[in-house]
N, C-alpha and C positions, 0 to 999 in steps of 0.2 A: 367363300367364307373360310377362317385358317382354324375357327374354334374345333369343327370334328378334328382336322388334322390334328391337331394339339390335344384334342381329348381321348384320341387312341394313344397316343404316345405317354399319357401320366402317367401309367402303371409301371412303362420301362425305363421313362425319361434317365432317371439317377443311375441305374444303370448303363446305359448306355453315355451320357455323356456327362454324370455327375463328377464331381471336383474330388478331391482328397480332401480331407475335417482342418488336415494346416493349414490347405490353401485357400479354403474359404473362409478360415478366420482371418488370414493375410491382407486376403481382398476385402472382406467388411473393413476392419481397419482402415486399409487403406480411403476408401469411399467415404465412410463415416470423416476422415478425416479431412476431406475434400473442400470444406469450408465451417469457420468455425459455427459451432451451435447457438442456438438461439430459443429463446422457451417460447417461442410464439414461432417458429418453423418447422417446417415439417420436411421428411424425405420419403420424396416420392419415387418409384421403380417401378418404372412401365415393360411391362412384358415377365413380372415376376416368376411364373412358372411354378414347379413345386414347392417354391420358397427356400432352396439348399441357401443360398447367399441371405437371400431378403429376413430371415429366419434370425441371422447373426446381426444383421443391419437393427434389426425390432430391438432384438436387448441391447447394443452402441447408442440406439438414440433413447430410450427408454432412459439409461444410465444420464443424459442428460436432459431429461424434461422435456424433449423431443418428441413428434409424433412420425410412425412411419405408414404410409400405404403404400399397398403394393398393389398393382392392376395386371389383369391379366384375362382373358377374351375365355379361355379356356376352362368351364366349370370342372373339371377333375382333376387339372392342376390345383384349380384352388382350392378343392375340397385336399389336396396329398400338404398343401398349405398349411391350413388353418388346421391340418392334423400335427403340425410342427409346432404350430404357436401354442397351440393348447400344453407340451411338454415345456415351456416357457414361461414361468408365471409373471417374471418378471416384462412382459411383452402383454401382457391378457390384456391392457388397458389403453397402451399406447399402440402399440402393434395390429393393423389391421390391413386385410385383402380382401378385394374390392372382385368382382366379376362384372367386367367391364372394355369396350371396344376401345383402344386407344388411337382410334381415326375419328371417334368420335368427340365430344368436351370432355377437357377434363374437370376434377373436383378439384379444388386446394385454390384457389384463384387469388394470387397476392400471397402466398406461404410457405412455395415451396421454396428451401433454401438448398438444397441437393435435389438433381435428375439425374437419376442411375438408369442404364439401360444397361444388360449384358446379355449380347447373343439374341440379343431381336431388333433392333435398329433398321436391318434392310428389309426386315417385312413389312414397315407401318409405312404411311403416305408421307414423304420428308414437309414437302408444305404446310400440310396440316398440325403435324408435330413440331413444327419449328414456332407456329402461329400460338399452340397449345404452354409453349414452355415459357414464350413470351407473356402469357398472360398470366402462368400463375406462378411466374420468379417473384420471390422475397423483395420488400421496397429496398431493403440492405442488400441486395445480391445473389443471385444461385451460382451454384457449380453446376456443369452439366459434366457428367462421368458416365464414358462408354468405355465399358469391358469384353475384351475379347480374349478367344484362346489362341495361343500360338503355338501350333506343331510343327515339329522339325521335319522341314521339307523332304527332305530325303529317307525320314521313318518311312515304317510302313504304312502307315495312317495315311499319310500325307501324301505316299506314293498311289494308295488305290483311291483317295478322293479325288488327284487330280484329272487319274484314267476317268474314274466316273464322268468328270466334267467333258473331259472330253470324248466321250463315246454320245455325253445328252450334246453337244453342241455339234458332233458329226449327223445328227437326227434335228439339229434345227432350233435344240433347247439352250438357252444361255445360263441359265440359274441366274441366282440372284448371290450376289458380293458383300458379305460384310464389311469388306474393307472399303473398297470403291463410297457404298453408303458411309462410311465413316469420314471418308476425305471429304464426300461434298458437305456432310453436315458440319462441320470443324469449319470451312470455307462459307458458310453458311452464317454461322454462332461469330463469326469476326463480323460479316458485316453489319452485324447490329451491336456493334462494341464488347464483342467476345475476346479475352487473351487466352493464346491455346498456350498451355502448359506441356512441355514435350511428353512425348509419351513415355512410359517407362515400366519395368515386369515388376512384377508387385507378389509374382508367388509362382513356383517353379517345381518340378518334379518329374518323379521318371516311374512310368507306368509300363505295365507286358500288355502288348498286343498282340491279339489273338485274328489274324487277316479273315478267319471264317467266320467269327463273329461280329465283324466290322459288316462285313455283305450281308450274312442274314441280318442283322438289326436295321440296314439299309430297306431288306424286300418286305420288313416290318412295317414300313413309315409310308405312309400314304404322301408320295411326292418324293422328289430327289431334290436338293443344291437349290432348298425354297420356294421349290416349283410344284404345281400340280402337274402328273404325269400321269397317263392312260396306262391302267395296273398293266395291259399286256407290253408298252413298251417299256416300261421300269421292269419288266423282266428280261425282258430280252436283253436292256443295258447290263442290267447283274448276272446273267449267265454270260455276256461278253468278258467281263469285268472278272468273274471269277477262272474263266477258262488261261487270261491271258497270267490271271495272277499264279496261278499252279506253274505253268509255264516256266516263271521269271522267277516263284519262293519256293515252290516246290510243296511240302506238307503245310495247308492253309491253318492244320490245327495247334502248330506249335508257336511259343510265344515268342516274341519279338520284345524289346525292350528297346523305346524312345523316351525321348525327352520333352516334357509340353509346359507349357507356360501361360500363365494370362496378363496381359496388358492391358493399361488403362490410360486412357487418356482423358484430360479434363478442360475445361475451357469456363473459366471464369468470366463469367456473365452479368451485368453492371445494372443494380433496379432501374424500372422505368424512369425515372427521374432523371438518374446520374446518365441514362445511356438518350435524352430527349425525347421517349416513348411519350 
């Protein structure tokens, strides 16, 4: 089950991998704007989380007679959630999070006109979510919009998640691929009359990273790279990880300064009718 993992992680979630206030206004924006509104549709975001995004999405659709839900498996997320929406009055009515397994049905059946997913995509069962989005796209069409982040490879982010990977994949672990899950579902959303939209950054900034606080927020998380991992060897990988990083940076405590991004991509989706569902 992913819900404990996800329920230890709400208290630090925003910390540790939260957005900047521009660039999740950036990103709602851009999503909200993914396909136009509809007073009888709804946007739906599967794997909502504490609501940092979903939270901006409530008042965008709210502002157009829109309804928004958000789902997410994780009761602490969704309780750090609905502690967002309640500072939003303009969301009190339309805006609403759901505690709720997204491998299992979804609710909105025939309404959703947006699927937003950002940074959970390769956790859920692609078949079942692909059967899910079929059934509750709008007669007039969904957009289906998956957002990720994009770290500059050569940061130091980007330098010690890739060690990670490979320190779990010299021990036999693969993690799981955001991206990989992205290309199959895109290849997936064409063949039931999806147009993919190129992908393109939609919001950008430069953060200090701190390489000792990247590993411990790591030995924090129950699992590495999507995976469940046996806590003694998630340590052993993270004392590898940190020995060689001293190594190659030298003092883990001083800050680093990269560049990260998030990118969306969308695939407009054609109702049952127009696509001969």
């Amino acid at each position: 089950m992913r819900a404990p993992r996800f329920d230890a992680q709400a208290e630090s979630f925003d910390r540790r991998a939260g957005l900047p206030p521009a660039a999740v206004a950036a990103i709602a924006t851009a999503v909200a704007a993914a396909a136009a509104p509809l007073v009888d549709g709804a946007l739906l975001e599967i794997g909502a989380g504490t609501g940092q995004i979903g939270a901006a999405l409530a008042s965008l659709t709210a502002a157009h007679s829109m309804d928004y839900l958000g789902l997410d498996l994780s009761l602490s997320m969704c309780a750090r959630f609905r502690a967002r929406l309640q500072t939003a009055p303009a969301t009190s009515e339309r805006g609403l999070i759901a505690q709720a397994d997204a491998d299992r049905p979804w609710p909105l059946a025939g309404r959703a006109r947006i699927v937003f997913f950002s940074r959970a995509l390769h956790l859920l069962d692609a078949e079942h979510v692909l059967t899910e989005i079929l059934a509750c796209r709008h007669r007039a069409g969904c957009a289906v919009a998956v957002g990720r982040v994009r770290r500059d490879p050569n940061g130091v982010r980007g330098m010690l998640r890739r060690q990670m990977r490979s320190l779990l994949a010299d021990r036999g672990i693969t993690g799981k691929s955001g991206e990989q899950a992205q290309t199959r579902w895109l290849a997936a959303l064409a063949a039931h009359g999806g147009g993919t939209r190129a992908a393109r950054t939609v919001a950008s900034w430069t953060t200090e990273v701190r390489p000792a606080q990247v590993i411990a927020a790591w030995r924090g998380k129950p699992g590495l790279a999507g995976e469940s991992v046996p806590p003694h060897l998630q340590a052993e990988v993270l004392d590898c990880l940190q020995s060689r990083a001293e190594a190659e940076l030298g003092d883990l405590s001083a800050p680093r300064s990269t560049v990260e991004s998030y990118e969306l991509a969308v695939v407009d989706l054609p109702g049952p009718q127009a696509a001969g569902a």
